[in-house]
C-alpha positions as CSV (number, residue, x, y, z in Angstrom):
1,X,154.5,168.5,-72.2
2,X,155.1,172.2,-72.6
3,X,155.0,173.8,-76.2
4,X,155.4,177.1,-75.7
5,X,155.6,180.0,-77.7
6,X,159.1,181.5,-79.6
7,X,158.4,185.2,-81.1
8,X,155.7,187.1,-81.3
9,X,156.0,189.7,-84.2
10,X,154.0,193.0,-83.3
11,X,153.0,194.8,-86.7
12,X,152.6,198.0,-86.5
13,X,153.9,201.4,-83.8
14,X,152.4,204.2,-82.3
15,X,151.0,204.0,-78.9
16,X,149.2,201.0,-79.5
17,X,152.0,199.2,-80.6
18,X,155.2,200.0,-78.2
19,X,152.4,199.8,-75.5
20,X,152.0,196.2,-76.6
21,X,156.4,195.7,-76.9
22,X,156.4,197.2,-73.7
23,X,154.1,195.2,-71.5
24,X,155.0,192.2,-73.1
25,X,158.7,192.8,-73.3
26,X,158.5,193.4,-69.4
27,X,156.1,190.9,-68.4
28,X,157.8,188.2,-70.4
29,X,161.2,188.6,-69.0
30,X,162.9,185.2,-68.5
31,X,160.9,183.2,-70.9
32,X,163.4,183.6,-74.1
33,X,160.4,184.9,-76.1
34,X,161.6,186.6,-78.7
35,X,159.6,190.0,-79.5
36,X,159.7,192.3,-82.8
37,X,157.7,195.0,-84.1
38,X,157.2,196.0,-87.1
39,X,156.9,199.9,-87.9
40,X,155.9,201.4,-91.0
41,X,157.8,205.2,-91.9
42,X,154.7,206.0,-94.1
43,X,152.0,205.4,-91.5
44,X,151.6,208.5,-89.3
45,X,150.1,208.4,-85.8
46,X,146.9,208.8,-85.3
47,X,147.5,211.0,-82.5
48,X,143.7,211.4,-80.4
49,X,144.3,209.1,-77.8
50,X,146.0,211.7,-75.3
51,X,143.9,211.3,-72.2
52,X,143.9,208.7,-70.1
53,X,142.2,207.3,-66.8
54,X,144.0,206.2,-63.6
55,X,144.9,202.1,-65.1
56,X,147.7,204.6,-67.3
57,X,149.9,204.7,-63.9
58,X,148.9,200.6,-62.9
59,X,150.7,200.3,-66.7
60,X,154.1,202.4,-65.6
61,X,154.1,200.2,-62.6
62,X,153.8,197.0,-64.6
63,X,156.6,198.0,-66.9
64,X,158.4,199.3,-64.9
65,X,158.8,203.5,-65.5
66,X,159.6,205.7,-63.6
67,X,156.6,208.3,-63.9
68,X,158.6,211.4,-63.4
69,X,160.6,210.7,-66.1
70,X,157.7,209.7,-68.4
71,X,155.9,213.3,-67.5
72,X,159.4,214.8,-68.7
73,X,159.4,212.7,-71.6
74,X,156.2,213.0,-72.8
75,X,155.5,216.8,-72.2
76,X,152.1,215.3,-69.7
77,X,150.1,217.3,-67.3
78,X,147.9,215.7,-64.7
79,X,144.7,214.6,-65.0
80,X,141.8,214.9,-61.8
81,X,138.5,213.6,-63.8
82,X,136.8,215.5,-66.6
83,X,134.5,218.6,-66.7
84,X,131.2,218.2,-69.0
85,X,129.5,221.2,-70.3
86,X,126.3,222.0,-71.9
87,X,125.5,218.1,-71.9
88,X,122.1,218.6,-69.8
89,X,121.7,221.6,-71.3
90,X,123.5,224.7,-72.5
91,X,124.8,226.6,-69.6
92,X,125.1,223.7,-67.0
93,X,128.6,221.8,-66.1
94,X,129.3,219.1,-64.0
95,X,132.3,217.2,-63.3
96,X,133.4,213.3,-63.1
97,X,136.3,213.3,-60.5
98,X,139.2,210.0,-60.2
99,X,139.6,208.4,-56.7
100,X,136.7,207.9,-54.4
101,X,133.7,210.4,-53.4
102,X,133.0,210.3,-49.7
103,X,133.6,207.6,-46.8
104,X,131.3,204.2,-46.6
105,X,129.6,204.5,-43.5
106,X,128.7,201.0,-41.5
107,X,128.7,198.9,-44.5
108,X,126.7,201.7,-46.6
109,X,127.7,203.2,-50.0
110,X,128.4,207.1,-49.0
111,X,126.1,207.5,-51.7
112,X,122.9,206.2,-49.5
113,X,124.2,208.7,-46.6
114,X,124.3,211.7,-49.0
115,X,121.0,210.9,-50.7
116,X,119.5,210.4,-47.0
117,X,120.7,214.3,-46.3
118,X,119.9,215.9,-49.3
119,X,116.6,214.5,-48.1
120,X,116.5,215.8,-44.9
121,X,117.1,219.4,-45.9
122,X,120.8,219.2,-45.4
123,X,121.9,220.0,-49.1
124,X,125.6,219.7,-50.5
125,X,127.0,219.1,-53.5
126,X,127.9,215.9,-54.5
127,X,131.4,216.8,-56.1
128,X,131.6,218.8,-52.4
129,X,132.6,215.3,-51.3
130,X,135.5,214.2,-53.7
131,X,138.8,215.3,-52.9
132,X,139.6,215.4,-56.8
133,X,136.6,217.4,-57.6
134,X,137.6,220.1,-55.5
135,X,141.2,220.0,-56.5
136,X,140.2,220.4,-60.1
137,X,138.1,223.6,-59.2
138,X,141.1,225.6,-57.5
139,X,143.1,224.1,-59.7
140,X,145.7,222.2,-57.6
141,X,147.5,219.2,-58.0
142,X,150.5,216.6,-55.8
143,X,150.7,213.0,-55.7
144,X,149.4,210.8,-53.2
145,X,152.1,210.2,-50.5
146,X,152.5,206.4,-50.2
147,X,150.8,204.6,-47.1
148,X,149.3,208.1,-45.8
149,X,147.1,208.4,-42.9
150,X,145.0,211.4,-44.0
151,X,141.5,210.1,-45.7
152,X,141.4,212.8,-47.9
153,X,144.9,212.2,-49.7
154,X,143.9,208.4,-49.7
155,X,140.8,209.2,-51.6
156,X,142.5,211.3,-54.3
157,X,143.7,209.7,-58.1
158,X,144.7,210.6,-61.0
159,X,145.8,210.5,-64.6
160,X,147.6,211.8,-66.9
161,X,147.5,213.9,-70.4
162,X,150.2,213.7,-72.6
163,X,151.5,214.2,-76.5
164,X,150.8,210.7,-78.0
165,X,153.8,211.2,-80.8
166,X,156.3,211.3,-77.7
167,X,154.6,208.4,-75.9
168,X,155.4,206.3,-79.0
169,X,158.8,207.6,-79.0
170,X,159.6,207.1,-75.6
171,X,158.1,203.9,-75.4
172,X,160.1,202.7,-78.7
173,X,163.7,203.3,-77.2
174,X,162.4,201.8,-73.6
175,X,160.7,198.6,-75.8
176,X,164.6,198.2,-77.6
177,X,166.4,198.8,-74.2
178,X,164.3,195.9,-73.1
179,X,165.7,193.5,-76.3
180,X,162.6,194.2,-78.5
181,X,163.6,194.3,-82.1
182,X,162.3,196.7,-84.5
183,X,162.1,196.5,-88.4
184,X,161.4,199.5,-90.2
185,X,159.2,198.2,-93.0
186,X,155.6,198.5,-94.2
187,X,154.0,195.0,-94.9
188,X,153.1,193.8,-98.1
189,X,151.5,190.4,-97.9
190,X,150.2,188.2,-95.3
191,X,150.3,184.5,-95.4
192,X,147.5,182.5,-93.7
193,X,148.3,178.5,-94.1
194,X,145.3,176.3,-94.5
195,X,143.9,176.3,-90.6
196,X,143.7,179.9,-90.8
197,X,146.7,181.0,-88.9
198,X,149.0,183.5,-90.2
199,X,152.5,181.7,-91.2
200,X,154.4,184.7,-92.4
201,X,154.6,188.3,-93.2
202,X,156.2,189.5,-96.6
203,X,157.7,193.1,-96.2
204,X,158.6,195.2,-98.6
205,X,162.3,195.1,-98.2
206,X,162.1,191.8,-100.0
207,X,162.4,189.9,-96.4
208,X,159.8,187.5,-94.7
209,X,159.0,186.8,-91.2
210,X,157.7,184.2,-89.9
211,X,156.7,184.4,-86.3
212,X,154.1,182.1,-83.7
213,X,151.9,184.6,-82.6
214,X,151.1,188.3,-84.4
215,X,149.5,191.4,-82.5
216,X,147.6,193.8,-85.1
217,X,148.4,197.0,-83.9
218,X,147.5,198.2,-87.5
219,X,145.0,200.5,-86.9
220,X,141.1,200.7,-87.9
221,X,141.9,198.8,-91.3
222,X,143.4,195.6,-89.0
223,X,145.7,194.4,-91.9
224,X,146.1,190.9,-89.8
225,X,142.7,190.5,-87.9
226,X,140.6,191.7,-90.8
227,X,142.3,191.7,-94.0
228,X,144.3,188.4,-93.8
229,X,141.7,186.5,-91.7
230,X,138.2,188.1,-92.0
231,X,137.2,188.9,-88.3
232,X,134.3,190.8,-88.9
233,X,133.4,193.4,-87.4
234,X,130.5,194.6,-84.7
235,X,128.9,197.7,-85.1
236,X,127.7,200.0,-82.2
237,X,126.3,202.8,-84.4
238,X,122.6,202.7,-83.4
239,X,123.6,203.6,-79.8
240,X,126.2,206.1,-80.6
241,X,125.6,207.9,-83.9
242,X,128.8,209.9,-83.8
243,X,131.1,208.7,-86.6
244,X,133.3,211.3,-87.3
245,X,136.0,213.6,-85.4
246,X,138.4,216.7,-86.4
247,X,141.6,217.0,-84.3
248,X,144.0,220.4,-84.1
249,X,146.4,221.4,-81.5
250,X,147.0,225.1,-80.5
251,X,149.2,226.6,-78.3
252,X,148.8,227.5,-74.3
253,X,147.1,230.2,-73.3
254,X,147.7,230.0,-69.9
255,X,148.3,227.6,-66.9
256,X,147.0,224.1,-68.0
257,X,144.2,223.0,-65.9
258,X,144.2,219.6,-64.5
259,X,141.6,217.8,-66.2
260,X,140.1,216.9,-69.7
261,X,137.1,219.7,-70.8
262,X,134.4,217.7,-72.9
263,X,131.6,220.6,-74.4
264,X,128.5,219.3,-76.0
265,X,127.9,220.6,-79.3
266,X,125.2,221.2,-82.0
267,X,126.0,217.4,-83.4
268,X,128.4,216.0,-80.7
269,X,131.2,217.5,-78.7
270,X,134.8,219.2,-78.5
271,X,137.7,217.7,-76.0
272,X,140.1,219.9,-75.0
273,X,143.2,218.5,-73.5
274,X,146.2,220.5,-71.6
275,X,149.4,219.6,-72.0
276,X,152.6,221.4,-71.0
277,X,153.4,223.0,-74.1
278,X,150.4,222.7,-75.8
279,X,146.7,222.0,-76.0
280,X,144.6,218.9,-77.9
281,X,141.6,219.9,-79.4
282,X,138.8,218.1,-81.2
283,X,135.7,217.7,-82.3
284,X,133.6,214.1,-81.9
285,X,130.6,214.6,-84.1
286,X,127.9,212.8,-86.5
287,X,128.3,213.0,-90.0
288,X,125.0,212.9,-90.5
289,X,124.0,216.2,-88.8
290,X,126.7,218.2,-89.6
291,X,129.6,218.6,-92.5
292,X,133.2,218.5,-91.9
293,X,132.9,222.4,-93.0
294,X,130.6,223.0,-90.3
295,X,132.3,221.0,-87.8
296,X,135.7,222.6,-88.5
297,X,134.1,225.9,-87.9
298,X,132.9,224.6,-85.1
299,X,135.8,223.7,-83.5
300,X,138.0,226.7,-84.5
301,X,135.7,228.9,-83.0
302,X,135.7,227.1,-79.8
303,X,139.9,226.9,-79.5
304,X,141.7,229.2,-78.2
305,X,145.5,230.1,-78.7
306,X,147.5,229.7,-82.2
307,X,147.0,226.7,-84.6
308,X,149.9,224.6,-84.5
309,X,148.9,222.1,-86.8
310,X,145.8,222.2,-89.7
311,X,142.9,220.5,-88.3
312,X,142.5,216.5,-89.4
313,X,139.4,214.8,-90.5
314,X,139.0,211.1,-89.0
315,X,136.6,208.9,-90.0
316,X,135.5,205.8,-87.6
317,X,133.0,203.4,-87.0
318,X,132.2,202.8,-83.3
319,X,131.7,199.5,-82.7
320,X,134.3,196.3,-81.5
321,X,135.9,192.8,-84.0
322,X,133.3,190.0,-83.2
323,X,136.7,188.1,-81.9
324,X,139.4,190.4,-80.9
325,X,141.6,187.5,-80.7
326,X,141.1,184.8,-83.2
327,X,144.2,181.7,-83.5
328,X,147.5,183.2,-83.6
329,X,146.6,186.9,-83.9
330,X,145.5,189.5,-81.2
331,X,143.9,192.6,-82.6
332,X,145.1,195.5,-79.8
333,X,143.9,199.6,-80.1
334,X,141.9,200.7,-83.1
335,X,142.2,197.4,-85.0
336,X,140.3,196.1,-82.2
337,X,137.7,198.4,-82.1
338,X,136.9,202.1,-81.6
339,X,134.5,203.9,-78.6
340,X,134.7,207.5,-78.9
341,X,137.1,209.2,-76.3
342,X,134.2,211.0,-74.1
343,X,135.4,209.2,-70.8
344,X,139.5,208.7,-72.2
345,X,139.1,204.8,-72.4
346,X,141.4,204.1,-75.9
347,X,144.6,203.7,-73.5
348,X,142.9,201.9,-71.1
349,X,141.2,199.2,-73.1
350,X,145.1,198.6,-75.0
351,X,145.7,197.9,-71.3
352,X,143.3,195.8,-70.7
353,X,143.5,194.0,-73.5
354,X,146.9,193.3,-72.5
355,X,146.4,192.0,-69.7
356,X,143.8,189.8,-70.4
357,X,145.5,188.0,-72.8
358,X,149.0,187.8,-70.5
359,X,146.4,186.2,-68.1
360,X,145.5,184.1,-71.1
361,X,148.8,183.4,-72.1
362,X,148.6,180.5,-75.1
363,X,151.3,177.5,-75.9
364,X,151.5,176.8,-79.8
365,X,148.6,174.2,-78.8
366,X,146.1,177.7,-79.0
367,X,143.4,176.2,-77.2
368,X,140.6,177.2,-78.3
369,X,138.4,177.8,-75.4
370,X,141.7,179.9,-74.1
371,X,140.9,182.4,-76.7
372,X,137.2,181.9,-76.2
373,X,137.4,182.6,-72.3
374,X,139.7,186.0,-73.2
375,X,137.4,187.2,-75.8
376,X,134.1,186.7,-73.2
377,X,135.8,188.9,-70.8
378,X,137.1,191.5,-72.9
379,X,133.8,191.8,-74.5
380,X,132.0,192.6,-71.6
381,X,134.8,195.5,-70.9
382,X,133.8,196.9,-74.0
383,X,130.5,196.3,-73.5
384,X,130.6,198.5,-70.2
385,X,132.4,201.1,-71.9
386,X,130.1,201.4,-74.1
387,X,127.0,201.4,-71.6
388,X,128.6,204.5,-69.6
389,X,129.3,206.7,-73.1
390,X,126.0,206.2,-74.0
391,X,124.7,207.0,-70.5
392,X,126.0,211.0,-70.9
393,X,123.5,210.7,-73.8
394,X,120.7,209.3,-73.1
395,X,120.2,211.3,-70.3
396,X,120.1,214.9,-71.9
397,X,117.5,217.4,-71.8
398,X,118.7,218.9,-74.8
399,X,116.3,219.7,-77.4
400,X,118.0,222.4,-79.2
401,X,119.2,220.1,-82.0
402,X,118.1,217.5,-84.3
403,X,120.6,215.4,-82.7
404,X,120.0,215.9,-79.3
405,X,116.1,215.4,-79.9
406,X,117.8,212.0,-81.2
407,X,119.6,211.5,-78.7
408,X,116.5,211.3,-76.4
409,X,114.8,209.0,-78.4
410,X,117.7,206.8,-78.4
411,X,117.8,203.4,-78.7
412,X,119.4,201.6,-75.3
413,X,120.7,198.3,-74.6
414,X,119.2,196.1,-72.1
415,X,122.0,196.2,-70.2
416,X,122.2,200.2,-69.5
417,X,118.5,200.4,-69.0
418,X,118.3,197.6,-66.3
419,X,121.1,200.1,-64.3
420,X,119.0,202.9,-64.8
421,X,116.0,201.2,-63.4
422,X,117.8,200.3,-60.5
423,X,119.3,203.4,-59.8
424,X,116.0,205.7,-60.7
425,X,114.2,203.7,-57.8
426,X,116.3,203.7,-54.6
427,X,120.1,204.5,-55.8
428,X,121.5,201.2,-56.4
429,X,124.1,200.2,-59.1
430,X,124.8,196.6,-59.5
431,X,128.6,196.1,-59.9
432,X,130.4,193.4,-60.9
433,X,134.2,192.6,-60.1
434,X,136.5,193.6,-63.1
435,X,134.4,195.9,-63.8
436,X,136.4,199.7,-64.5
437,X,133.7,202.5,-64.1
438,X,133.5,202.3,-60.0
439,X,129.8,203.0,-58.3
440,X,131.2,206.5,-58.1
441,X,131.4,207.2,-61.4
442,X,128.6,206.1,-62.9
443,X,126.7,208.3,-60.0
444,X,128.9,211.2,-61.1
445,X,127.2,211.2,-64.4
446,X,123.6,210.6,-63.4
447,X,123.5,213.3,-60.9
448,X,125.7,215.5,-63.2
449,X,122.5,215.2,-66.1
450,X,120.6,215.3,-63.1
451,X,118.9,211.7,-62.3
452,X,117.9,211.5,-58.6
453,X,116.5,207.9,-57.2
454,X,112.7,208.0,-56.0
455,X,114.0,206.7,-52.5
456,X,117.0,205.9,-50.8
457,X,117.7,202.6,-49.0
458,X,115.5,202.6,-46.1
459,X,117.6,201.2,-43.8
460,X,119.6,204.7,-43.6
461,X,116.7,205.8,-41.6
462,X,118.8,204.2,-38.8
463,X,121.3,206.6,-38.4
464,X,120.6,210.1,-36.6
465,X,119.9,212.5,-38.9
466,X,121.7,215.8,-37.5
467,X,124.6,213.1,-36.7
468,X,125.1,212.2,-40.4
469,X,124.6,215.7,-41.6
470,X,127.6,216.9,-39.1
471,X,129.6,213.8,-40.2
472,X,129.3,214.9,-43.7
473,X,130.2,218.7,-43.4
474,X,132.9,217.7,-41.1
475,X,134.1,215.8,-44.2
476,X,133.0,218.7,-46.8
477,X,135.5,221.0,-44.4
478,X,138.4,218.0,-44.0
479,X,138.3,218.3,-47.9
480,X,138.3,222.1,-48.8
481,X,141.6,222.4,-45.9
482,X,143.4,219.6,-47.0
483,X,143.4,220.5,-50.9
484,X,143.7,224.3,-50.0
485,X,147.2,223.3,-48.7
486,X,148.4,221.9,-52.5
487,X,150.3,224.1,-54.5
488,X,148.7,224.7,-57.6
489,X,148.9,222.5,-60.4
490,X,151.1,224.6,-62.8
491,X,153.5,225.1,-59.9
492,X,154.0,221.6,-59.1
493,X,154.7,220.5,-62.7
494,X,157.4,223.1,-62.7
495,X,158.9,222.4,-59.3
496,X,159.0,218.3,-60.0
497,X,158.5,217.5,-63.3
498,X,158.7,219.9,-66.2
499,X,159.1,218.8,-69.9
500,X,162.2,218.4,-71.5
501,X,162.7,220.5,-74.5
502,X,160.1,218.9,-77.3
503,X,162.3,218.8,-80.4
């Protein structure tokens, strides 16, 4: 007999939160599930989280929104991968493009077809072969056309940048358009009965809710997931030291270039995100080898354009809960855990989150190996986040610093440095299905700090060397006509899909 669920009470805004009323509010549609949320006045948003990866647009789909009026809404520009600089070593750049690098030949990974070139004297670059790559560098931008026939259009994705205090606000009135009710309250107390589920919220406008299932979207103190019912916490700080960040915004300077700008630092790095009528700026760095004095410097040197907005210190602990769901309560964005934003993961991992636990749906039975399954599989999502931030590390030749001599020294988990193995001696990444970091990226970033295999798989040695050379400068050339024909990216934002005045 069916016992399913009434409410679910979301506690808690900002982008975590009406991402949360959103998805559920559309993907619950039909089940007479009632959903609140409730949003504090005196709890400001956070505010870092403005870059994204492709899964942003798979989460407009879900929902539901139209993606041209969510650029206007949210003041966005587009996003073609991210350029790293000074993270070999000062003075050297390299960049990790969306969508796919190259064409699979015969069952190989393009990959093995490059490497087998390079080897035979017949030397390209390997961003040469990703359609995104080479937008980002002239600077152009348009949307894949649906069902089109041209490889290089097919192989191009992106996603987007955009002002996380008009995400929440936009996706607040779509959440209430949708029936999600909001209560504008701060919590005071929460009640856990005796099996350790939460029973009821007391507010401070002298009302009490009482709901099935909560979602603590509560940010890094997790009012429900840690306070109320003690989920401890996992910490990730031996692999990545960095435990402290500075955020300021500025104003534009000039045409905002399609893609997030990571620069390594004396004790971390600096982001620098575009969007339409302003620019995010921050610096991720470790408290321990440098003060917020020095970091602030740091970053105000580095910014360009007028402060908008005096810079922020945030403090964090990288690391994940040891259950991110535990009986009626679902921890969701920084209550659930915190990796630093090198590779623009925060959004995504709300997402997936999401989505795992809609694909884990529970009854008011909670079934314990239910929440057991979903906390397996999320775990290993943050597990391969994890592995991939730490791989821009741990493969520096940066010695400059007492953190980057740390930094290779580091400690890795077994996980990362089986991959590395593997890849050092003939190119080959194991992937897994779910995974979110495709083979492409992860060799983006090891030939971007430089890490060439020994050997590539010996089997290429079938195909005719001048032959695959041609094949892949035919390609190189497809590419460089084909995105020489975009406008640029500036241009297109203002033809299709410039910002509505930001109040």
């Amino acid at each position: 007999m069916q016992n399913n669920l009434n409410s679910i009470c979301i506690v808690g805004g900002g982008t975590a939160g009406w991402m949360a009323a959103s998805l559920l509010s559309s993907s619950l549609q039909g089940t007479g599930i009632k959903i609140t949320v409730i949003e504090s006045p005196d709890i400001a948003i956070i505010g870092v989280g403005e870059s994204t990866v492709p899964s942003i647009l798979e989460f407009l789909r879900v929902c539901r929104i139209n993606l041209k009026e969510f650029v206007q809404a949210t003041s966005a520009s587009f996003k073609l991968g991210i350029r790293f600089e000074d993270w070999l070593k000062p003075g050297e750049h390299y960049f990790h493009p969306f969508g796919r690098v190259g064409q699979d030949l015969h069952g190989f990974e393009f990959y093995q077809a490059w490497l087998k070139t390079c080897a035979d004297g017949h030397a390209s670059r390997w961003v040469d072969h990703s359609p995104c790559a080479i937008m980002a560098e002239n600077h152009r931008f348009m949307l894949r056309p649906p069902q089109d026939q041209n490889w290089v259009l097919r192989n191009t994705g992106h996603a987007l940048h955009f002002d996380a205090v008009l995400v929440a606000r936009y996706l607040r009135e779509f959440s209430l358009s949708r029936g999600v009710e909001r209560i504008e309250a701060t919590v005071d107390k929460v009640v856990v009965d005796e099996r350790q589920f939460i029973s009821a919220l007391e507010l401070n406008n002298d009302t009490t809710i009482t709901n099935d299932f909560f979602v603590d979207c509560t940010g890094f103190k997790g009012l429900l997931i840690a306070g109320a019912l003690n989920v401890g916490y996992e910490e990730w700080t031996h692999y990545l030291p960095c435990n402290r960040a500075i955020a300021v915004q500025t104003s534009n300077t000039g045409e905002p270039p399609p893609y997030t700008t990571a620069t390594a630092r004396e004790a971390g790095w600096t982001w620098k995100i575009p969007l339409q009528h302003r620019t995010g700026n921050g610096y991720v760095f470790s408290g321990d080898h440098c003060s917020d004095d020095k970091a602030i410097d740091t970053l105000l040197k580095a910014v360009d354009g007028e402060l908008l907005i005096e810079p922020r210190v945030i403090p964090f602990t990288t690391g994940r809960r040891k259950k991110i769901w535990h009986n009626n309560c679902l921890s969701v964005g920084l209550a659930s855990g915190f990796l630093e934003p090198l590779e623009s993961t925060a959004i995504h991992l709300v997402y997936k989150i999401l989505l795992r636990f809609i694909s884990h749906f529970p009854d008011q039975d909670f079934d314990p190996q239910v929440e057991q399954a979903f906390n397996q599989k999320i775990n290993l999502d943050y597990q391969e986040v994890r592995d991939f931030i730490i791989l821009h590390y741990c493969t520096t030749k940066r010695d400059d610093t007492e953190f980057w001599r740390w930094c290779q020294n580091m400690p890795i988990p077994d996980s990362l440095n089986e991959k590395i193995h593997l890849f050092r001696e003939r190119g080959e990444l194991e992937h897994s299905y779910g995974q979110f970091f495709s083979q492409d990226s992860w060799c983006s970033i090891l030939e971007g700090m430089n890490v060439r295999p020994k050997k590539y798989h010996p089997l290429m040695d079938g195909f005719d060397s001048q032959g695959l050379a041609k094949t892949l400068q035919e390609n190189v050339q497809d590419i460089y006509s084909t995105v020489m024909q975009m406008p640029k990216h500036g241009d297109y934002i203002r033809q299709h899909c410039a910002a509505k005045k930001v109040l």
